[in-house]
C-alpha positions in Angstrom: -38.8 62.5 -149.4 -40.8 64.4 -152.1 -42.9 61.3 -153.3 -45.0 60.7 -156.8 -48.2 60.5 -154.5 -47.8 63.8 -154.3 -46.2 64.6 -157.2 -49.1 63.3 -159.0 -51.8 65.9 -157.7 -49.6 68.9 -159.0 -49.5 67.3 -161.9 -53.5 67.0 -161.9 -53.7 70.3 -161.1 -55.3 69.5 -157.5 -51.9 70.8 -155.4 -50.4 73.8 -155.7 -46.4 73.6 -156.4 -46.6 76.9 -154.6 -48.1 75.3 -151.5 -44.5 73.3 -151.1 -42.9 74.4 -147.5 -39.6 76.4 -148.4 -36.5 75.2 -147.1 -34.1 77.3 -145.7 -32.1 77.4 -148.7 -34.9 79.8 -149.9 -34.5 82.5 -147.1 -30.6 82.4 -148.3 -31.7 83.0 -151.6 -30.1 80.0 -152.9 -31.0 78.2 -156.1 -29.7 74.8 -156.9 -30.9 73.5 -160.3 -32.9 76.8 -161.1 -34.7 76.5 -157.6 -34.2 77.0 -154.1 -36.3 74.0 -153.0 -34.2 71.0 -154.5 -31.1 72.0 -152.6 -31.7 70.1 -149.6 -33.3 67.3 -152.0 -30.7 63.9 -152.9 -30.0 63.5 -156.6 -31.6 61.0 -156.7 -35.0 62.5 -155.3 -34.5 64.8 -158.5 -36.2 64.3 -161.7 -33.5 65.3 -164.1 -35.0 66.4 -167.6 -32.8 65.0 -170.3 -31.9 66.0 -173.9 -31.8 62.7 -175.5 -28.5 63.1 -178.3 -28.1 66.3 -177.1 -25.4 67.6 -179.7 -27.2 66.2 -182.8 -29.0 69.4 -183.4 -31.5 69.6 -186.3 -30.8 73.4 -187.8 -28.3 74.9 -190.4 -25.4 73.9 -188.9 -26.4 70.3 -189.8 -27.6 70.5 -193.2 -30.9 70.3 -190.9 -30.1 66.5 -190.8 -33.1 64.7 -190.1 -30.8 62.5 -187.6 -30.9 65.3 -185.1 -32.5 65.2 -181.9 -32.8 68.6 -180.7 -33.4 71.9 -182.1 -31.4 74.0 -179.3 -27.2 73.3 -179.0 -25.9 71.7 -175.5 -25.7 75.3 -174.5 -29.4 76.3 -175.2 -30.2 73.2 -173.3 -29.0 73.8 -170.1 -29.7 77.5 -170.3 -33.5 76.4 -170.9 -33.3 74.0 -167.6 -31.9 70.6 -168.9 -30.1 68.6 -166.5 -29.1 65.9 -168.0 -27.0 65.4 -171.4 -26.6 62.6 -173.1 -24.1 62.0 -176.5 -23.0 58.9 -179.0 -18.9 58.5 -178.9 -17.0 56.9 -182.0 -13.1 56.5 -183.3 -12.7 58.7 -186.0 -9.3 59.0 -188.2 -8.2 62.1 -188.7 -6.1 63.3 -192.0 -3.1 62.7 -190.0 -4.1 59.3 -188.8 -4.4 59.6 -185.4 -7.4 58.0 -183.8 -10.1 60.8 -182.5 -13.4 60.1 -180.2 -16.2 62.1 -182.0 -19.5 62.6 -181.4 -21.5 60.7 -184.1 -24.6 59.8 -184.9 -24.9 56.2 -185.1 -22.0 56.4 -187.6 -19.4 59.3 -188.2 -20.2 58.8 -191.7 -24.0 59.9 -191.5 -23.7 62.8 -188.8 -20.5 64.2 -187.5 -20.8 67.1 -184.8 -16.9 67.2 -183.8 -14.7 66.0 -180.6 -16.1 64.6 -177.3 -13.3 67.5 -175.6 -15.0 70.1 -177.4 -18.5 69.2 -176.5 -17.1 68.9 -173.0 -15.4 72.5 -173.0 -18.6 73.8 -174.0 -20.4 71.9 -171.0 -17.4 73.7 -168.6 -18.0 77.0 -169.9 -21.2 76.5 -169.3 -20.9 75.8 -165.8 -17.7 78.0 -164.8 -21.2 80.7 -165.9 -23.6 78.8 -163.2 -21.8 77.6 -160.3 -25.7 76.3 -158.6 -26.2 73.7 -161.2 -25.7 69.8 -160.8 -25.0 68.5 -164.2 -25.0 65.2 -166.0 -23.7 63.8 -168.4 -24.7 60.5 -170.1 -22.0 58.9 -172.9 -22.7 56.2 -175.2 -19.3 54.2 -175.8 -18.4 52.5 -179.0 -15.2 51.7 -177.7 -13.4 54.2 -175.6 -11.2 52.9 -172.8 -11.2 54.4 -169.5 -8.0 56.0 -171.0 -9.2 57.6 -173.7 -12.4 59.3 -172.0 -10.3 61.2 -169.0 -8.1 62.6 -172.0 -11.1 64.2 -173.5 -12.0 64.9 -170.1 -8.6 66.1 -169.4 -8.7 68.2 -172.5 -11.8 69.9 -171.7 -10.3 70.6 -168.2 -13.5 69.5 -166.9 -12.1 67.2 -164.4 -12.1 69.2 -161.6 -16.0 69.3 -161.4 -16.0 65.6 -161.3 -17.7 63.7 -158.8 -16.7 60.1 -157.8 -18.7 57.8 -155.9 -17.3 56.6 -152.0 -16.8 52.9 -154.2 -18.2 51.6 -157.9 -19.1 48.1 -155.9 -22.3 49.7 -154.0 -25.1 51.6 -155.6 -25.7 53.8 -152.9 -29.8 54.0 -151.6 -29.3 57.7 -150.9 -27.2 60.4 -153.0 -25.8 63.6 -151.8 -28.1 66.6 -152.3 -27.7 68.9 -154.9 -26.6 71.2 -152.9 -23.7 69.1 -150.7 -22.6 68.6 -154.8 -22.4 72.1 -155.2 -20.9 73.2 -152.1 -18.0 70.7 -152.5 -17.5 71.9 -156.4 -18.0 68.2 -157.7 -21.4 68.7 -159.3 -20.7 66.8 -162.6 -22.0 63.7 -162.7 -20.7 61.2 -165.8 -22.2 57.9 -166.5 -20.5 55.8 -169.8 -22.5 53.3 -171.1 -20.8 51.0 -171.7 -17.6 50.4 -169.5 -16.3 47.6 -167.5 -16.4 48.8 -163.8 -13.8 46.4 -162.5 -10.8 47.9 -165.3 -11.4 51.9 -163.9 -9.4 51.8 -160.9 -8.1 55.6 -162.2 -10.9 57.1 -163.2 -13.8 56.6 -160.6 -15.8 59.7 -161.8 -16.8 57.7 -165.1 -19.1 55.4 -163.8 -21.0 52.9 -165.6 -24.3 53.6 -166.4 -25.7 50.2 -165.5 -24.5 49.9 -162.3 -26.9 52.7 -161.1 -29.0 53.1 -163.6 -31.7 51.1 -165.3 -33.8 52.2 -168.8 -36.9 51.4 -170.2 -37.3 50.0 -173.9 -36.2 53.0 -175.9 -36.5 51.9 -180.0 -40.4 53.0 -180.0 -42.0 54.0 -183.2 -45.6 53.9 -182.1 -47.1 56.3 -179.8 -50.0 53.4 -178.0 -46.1 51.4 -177.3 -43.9 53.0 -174.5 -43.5 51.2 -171.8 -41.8 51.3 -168.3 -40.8 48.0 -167.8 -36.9 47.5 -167.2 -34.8 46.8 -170.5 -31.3 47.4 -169.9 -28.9 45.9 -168.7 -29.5 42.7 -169.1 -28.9 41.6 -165.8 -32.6 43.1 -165.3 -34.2 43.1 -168.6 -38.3 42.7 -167.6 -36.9 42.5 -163.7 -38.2 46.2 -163.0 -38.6 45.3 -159.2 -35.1 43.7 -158.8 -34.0 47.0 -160.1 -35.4 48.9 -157.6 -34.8 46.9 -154.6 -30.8 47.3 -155.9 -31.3 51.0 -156.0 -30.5 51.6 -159.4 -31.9 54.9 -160.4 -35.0 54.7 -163.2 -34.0 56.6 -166.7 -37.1 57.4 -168.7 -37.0 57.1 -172.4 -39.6 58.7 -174.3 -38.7 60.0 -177.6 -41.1 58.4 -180.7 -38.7 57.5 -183.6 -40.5 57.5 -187.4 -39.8 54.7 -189.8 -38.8 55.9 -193.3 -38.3 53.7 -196.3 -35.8 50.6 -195.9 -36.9 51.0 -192.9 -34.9 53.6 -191.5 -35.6 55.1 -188.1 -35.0 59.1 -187.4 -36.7 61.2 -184.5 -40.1 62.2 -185.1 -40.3 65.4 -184.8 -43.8 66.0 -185.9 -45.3 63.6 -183.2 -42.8 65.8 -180.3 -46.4 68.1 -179.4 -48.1 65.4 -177.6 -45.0 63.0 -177.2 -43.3 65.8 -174.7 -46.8 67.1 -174.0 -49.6 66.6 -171.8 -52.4 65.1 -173.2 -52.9 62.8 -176.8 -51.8 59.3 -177.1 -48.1 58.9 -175.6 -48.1 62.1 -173.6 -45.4 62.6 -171.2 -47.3 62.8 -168.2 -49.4 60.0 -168.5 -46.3 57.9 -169.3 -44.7 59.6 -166.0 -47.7 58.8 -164.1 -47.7 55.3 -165.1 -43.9 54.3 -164.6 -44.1 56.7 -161.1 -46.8 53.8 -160.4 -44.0 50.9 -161.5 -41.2 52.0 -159.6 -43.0 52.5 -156.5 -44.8 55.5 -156.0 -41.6 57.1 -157.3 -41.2 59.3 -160.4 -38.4 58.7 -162.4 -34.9 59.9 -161.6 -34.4 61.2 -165.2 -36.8 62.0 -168.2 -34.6 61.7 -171.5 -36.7 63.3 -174.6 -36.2 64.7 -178.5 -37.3 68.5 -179.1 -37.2 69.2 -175.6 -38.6 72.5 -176.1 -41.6 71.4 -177.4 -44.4 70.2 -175.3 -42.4 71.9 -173.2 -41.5 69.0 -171.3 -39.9 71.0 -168.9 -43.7 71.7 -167.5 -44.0 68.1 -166.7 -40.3 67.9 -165.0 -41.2 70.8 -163.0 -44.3 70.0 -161.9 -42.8 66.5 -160.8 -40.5 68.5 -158.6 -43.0 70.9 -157.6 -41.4 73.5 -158.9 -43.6 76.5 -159.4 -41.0 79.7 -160.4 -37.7 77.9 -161.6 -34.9 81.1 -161.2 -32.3 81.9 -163.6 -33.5 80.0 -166.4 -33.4 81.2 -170.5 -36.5 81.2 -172.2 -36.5 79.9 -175.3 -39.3 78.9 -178.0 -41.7 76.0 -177.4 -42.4 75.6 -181.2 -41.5 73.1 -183.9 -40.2 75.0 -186.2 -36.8 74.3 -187.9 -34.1 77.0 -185.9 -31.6 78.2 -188.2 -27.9 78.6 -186.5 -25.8 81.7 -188.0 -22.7 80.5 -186.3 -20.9 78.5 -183.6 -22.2 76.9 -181.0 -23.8 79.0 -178.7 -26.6 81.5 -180.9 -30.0 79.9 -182.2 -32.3 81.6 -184.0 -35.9 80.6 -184.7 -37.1 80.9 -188.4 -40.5 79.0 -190.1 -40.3 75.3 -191.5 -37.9 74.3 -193.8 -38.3 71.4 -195.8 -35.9 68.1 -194.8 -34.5 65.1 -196.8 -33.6 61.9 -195.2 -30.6 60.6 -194.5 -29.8 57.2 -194.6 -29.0 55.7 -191.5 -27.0 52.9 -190.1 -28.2 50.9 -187.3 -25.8 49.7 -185.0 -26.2 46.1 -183.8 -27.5 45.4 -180.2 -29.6 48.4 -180.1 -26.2 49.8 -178.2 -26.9 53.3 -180.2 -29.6 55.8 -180.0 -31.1 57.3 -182.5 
């Protein structure tokens, strides 16, 4: 098992990535997740870099909403090396008053990005492109029934790259490796916070969230504040151990929110440098370091991050799964600046700073929605 203890001296600088034994996925010349030494690794001895509200993208296409989260589309993201996508779900009423799940920010009324099916065809183009990559994908539910998430999914004809787990009553210690996912073509993994596990007897590929998953506090506006401690669910809230010894997989938050006037919260964007970076006050690896020390020696199983271009925190991810030369993976820009989008999802281009106004945002009760 590739442990933090290790872990830690790449990211000290004191072991080489490169010194890592190949497997012999690497004589086959396979990659799996942009490298050839996570194939014979379990998912869940992966850390899976995140894009925290991946389709709320702050460029042109937005009005360069200050809500956004990213400056890169779905696309970009995975292209770049992002594993793990995570979206907001809400009813919307269309003009001819049938009920539509969109991706919204917070509110469909403050940031509207389109249907959850279209978002999901884009994820399946992507993949139908990269047949070695495990993805996942992490939906926030205001509502959706089990019904009403496989039509989306149905819709996107994403389906087929489904995985289900052998039952929804056991978190399993030890998940298939990334490249057992591959081989068998189910290498979509989709977690819906929140669902009832006992009412999906249909759908078993939409598993709840917080049956094998546990998150740190995520609502952090000051830098000195992240913490690693278990928040949700509740069942484990400040119970970080019990968590662990049910072998529910650690999710990372670490995105700094900024409080505007009335006070609003919107992604901070300006602090992303040293929040996604390496060294400064709230720097990812420090945080990683300290949480691989709370969950035993053990980094976590996804890092979920604003701007995750900037820092980059892909160095951090990489180094945490001592990988030295990821393979097939699109570079794009680690700066701050504002991209401007000239057209459909897909194409970003990178121009200076633009100035931003802020929105006015709603937040939800419960803390349910991220922003």
């Amino acid at each position: 098992m590739f442990t933090f203890a290790l872990a830690s001296l790449i990211l000290s600088g004191l072991y080489p990535a490169a010194a890592f034994p190949q497997t012999s996925f690497a004589s086959q010349n396979k990659t799996c997740n942009n490298s050839p030494s996570l194939c014979s690794r379990a998912y869940n001895n992966v850390t899976h870099l995140g894009a925290h509200d991946s389709p709320f993208v702050r460029d042109q296409s937005t009005g360069f909403s200050t809500s956004g989260n990213q400056y890169y589309n779905s696309t970009v993201q995975l292209s770049a090396g992002v594993r793990l996508l995570s979206a907001q779900i809400h009813p919307f009423t269309s003009t001819s008053g049938q009920q539509e799940w969109h991706l919204c920010h917070t509110s469909c009324d403050l940031l509207d990005v389109g249907t959850l099916s279209d978002w999901l065809s884009e994820i399946k183009t992507w993949m139908d492109q990269n047949p070695n990559e495990v993805v996942t994908v992490l939906i926030v539910n205001d509502g959706a029934s089990n019904s009403d998430l496989d039509s989306n999914f149905r819709a996107a004809n994403i389906t087929s790259y489904a995985y289900s787990p052998p039952t929804s009553a056991t978190v399993p210690a030890e998940w298939p490796t990334l490249n057992t996912l591959i081989t068998s073509g189910k290498r979509l993994m989709t977690f819906i916070a929140y669902q009832e596990p006992s009412s999906n007897t249909t759908t078993p590929y939409l598993m709840n969230e917080f049956t094998y998953i546990f998150e740190n506090p995520f609502d952090v506006t000051q830098a000195n504040n992240f913490t690693c401690t278990a928040n949700r669910p509740s069942s484990v809230n400040g119970q970080t151990s019990k968590a662990l010894q049910g072998n529910m997989m650690p999710l990372m938050n670490h995105f700094l929110d900024t409080q505007q006037i009335f006070n609003i919260e919107t992604p901070n964007a300006d602090a992303a440098p040293i929040t996604n970076g390496m060294n400064g006050t709230g720097n990812l690896r420090d945080a990683v370091a300290t949480c691989a020390t709370d969950y035993n020696n053990k980094a976590p199983t996804f890092i979920l991050v604003d701007f995750f271009n900037v820092g980059p925190a892909i160095s951090t991810v990489d180094k945490l799964n001592g990988v030295a030369s990821p393979v097939g993976r699109a570079a794009v820009s680690t700066s701050s600046a504002l991209p401007s989008n000239s057209g459909p999802r897909g194409l970003v281009i990178n121009t200076a700073g633009l100035g931003l106004s802020v929105l006015v945002a709603v937040f939800m009760a419960f803390g349910t929605f991220l922003l």
